[in-house]
PAZAPA-4460 file (N, C-alpha, C; in steps of 0.05 Angstrom, whole numbers, plus 32768, in hexadecimal, padded with zeros to 4 digits):
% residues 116
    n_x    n_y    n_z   ca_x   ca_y   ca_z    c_x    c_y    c_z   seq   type   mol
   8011   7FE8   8000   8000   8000   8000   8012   8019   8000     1      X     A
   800E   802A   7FF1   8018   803F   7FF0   8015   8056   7FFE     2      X     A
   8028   8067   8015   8023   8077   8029   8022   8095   8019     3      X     A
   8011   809A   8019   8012   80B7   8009   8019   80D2   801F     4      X     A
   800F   80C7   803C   8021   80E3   8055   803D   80E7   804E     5      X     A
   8043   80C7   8049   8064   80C0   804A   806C   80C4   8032     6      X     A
   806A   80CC   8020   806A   80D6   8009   8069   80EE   800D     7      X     A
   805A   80FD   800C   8059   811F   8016   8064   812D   802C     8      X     A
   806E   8117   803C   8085   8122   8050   8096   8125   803C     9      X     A
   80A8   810B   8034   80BC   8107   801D   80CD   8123   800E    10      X     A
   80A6   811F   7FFA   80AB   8135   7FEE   80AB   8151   7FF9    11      X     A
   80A7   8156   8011   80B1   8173   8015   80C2   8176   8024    12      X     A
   80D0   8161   802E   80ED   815E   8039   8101   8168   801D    13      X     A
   80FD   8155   8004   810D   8160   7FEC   810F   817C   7FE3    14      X     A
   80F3   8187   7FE7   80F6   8198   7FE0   80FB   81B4   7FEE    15      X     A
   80F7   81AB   8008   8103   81BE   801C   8127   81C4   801D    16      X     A
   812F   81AD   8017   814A   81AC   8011   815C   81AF   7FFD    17      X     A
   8144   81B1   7FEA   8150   81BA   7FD1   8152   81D8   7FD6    18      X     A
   8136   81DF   7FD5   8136   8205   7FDC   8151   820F   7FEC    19      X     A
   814E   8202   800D   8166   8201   801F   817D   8206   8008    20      X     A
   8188   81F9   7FF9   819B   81F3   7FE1   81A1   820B   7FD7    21      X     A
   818C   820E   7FC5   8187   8223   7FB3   8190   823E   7FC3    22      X     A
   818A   8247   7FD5   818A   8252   7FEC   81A5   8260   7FF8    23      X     A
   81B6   8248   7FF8   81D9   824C   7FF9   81E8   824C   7FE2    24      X     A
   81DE   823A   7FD0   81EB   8245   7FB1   81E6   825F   7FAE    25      X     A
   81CC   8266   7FAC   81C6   828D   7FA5   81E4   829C   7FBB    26      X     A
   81E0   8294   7FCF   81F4   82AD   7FE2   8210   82AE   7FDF    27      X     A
   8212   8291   7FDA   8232   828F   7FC4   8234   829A   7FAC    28      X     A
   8225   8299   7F9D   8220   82A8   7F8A   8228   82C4   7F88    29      X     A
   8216   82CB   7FA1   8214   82F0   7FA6   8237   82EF   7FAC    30      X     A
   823E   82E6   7FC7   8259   82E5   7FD1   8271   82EC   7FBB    31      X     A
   826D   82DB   7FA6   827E   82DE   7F8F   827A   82F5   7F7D    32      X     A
   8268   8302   7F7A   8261   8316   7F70   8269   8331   7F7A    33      X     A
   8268   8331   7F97   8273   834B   7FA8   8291   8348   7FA9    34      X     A
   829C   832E   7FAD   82B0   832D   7FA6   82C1   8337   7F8F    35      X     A
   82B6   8334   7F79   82C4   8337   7F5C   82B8   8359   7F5B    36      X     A
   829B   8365   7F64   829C   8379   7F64   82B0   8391   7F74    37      X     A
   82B3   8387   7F8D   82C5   8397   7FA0   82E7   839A   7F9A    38      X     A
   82EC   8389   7F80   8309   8381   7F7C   830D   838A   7F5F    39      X     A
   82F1   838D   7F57   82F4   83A0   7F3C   82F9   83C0   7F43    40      X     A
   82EE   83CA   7F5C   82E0   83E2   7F63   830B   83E9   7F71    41      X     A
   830A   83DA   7F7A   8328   83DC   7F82   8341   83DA   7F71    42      X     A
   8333   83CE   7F64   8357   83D0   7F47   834E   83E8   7F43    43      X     A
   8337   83F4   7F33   833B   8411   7F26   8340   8429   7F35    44      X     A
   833A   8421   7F55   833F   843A   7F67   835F   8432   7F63    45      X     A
   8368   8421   7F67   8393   841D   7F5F   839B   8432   7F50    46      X     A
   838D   841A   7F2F   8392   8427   7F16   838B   8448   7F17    47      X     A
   8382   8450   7F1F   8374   8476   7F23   838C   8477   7F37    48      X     A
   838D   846F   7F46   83A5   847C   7F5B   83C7   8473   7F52    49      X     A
   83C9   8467   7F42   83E6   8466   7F2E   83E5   847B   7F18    50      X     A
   83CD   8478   7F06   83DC   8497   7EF6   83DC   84A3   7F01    51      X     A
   83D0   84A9   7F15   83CD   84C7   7F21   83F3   84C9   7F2A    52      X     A
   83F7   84BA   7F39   8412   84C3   7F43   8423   84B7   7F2B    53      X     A
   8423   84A8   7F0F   842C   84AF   7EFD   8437   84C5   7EF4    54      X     A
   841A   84D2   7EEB   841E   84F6   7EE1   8421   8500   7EF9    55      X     A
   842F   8500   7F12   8432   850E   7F23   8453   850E   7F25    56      X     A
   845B   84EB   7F18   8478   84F1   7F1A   848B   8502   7F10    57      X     A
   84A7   8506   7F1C   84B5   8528   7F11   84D4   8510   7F04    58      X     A
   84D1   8502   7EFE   84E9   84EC   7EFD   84E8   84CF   7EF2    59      X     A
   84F4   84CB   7EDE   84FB   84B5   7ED4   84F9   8493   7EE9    60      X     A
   8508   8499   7EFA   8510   8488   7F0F   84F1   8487   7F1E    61      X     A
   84E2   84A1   7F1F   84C7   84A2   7F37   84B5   848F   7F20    62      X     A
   84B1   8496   7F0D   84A1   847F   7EF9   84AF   8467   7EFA    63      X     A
   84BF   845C   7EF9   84CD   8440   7EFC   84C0   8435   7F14    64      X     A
   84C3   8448   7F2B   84C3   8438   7F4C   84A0   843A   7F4A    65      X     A
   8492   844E   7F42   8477   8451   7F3F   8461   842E   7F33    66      X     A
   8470   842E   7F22   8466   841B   7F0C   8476   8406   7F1A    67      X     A
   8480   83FB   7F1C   8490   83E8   7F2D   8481   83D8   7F40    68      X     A
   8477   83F0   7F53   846B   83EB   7F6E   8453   83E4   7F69    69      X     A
   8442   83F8   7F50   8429   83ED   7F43   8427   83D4   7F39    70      X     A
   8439   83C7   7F2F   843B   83AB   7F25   8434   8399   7F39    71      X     A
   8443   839D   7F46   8452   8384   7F60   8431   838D   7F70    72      X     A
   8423   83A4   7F77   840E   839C   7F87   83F7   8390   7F72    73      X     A
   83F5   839A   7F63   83E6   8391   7F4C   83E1   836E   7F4B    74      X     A
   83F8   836C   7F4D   83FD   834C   7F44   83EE   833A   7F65    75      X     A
   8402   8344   7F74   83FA   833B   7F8D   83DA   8339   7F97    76      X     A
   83CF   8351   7F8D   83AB   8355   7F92   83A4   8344   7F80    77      X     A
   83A3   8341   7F68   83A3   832D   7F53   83A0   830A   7F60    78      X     A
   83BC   8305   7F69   83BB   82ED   7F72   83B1   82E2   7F8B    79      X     A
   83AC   82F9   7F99   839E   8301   7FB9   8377   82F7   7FAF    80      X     A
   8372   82FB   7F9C   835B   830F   7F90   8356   82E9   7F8D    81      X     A
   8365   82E0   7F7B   835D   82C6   7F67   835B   82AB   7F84    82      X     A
   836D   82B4   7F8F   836C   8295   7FA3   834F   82A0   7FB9    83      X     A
   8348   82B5   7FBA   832D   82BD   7FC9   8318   82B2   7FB6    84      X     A
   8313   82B9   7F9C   8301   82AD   7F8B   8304   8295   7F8F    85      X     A
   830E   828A   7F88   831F   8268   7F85   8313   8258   7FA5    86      X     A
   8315   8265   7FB3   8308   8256   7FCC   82EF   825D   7FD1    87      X     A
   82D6   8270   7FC4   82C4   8277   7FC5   82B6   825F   7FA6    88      X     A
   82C2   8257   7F93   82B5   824C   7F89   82BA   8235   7F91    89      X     A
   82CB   822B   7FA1   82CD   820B   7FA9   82B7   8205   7FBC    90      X     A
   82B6   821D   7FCE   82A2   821B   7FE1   8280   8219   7FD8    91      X     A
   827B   8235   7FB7   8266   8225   7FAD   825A   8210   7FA2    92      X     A
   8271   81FF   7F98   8274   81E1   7F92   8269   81D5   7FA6    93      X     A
   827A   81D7   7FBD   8276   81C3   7FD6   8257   81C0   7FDE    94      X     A
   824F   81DA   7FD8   8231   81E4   7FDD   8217   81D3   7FCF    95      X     A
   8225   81D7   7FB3   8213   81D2   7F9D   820F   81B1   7FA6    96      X     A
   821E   81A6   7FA1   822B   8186   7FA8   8216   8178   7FBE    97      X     A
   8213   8189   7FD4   820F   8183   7FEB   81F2   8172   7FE7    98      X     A
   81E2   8177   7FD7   81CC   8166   7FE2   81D0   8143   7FCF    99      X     A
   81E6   8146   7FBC   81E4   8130   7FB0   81FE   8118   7FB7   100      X     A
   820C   8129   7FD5   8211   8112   7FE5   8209   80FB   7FEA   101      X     A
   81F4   80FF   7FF9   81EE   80DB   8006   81DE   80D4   7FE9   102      X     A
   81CA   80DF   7FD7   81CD   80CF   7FC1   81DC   80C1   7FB9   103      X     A
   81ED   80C9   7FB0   8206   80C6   7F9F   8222   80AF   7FAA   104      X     A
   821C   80B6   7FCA   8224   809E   7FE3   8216   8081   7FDD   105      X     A
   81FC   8082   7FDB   81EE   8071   7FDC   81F4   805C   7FC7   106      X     A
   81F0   806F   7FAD   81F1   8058   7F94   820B   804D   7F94   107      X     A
   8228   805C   7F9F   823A   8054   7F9D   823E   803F   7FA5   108      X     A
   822D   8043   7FC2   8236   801F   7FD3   821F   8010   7FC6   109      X     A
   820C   8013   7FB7   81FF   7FFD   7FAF   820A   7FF1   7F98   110      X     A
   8210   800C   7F8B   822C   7FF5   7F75   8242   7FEA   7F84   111      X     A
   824F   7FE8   7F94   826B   7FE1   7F9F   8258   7FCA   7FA8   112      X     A
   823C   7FC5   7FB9   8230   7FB1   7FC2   822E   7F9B   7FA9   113      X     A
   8222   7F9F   7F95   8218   7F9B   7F7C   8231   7F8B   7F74   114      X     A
   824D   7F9F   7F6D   8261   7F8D   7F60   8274   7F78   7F6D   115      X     A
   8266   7F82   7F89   8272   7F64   7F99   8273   7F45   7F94   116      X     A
***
């Protein structure tokens, strides 16, 4: 006989958990977004604040050390910038992933059961 309560629990356990899901993917989402926005908004305040003391330099040598220093932070925020992304999308992976764990557990051991 077929339980239809138990069924409609079921199904709104799934789907409560999916939403739940959906839910943390969206804010990772956002997370990465403010991210790449706040780091765009910051290179150009740099870039604006290098020419400026560019055309401010009186010397050959002051443009060398100018542009120099611009590089080397440049690069550094750059690589600062990428491993922050880089762990924000592993984390929405981990996220995404998460409800097809114990699925995905399951069939595993029933094949490992299976090819015994």
């Amino acid at each position: 006989m077929f339980n239809f309560d138990e069924a409609n629990r079921k199904g709104k356990e799934a789907l409560d958990a999916a939403l739940y899901n959906y839910s943390d993917v969206t804010k990772k989402f956002q997370a990465i977004a403010t991210e790449t926005s706040d780091y765009s908004k910051k290179s150009v305040q740099e870039l604006t604040s290098f020419w400026e003391s560019l055309f401010a330099a009186r010397s050959i040598e002051a443009v060398y050390e100018i542009q120099t220093r611009y590089a080397k932070s440049s690069y550094e925020s750059f690589i600062a910038e990428a491993t922050k992304l880089s762990e924000l999308y592993t984390d929405l992976a981990k996220t995404a992933y998460k409800p097809y764990e114990a699925p995905i557990a399951k069939a595993s051991a029933l094949v490992a059961t299976n090819a015994a």
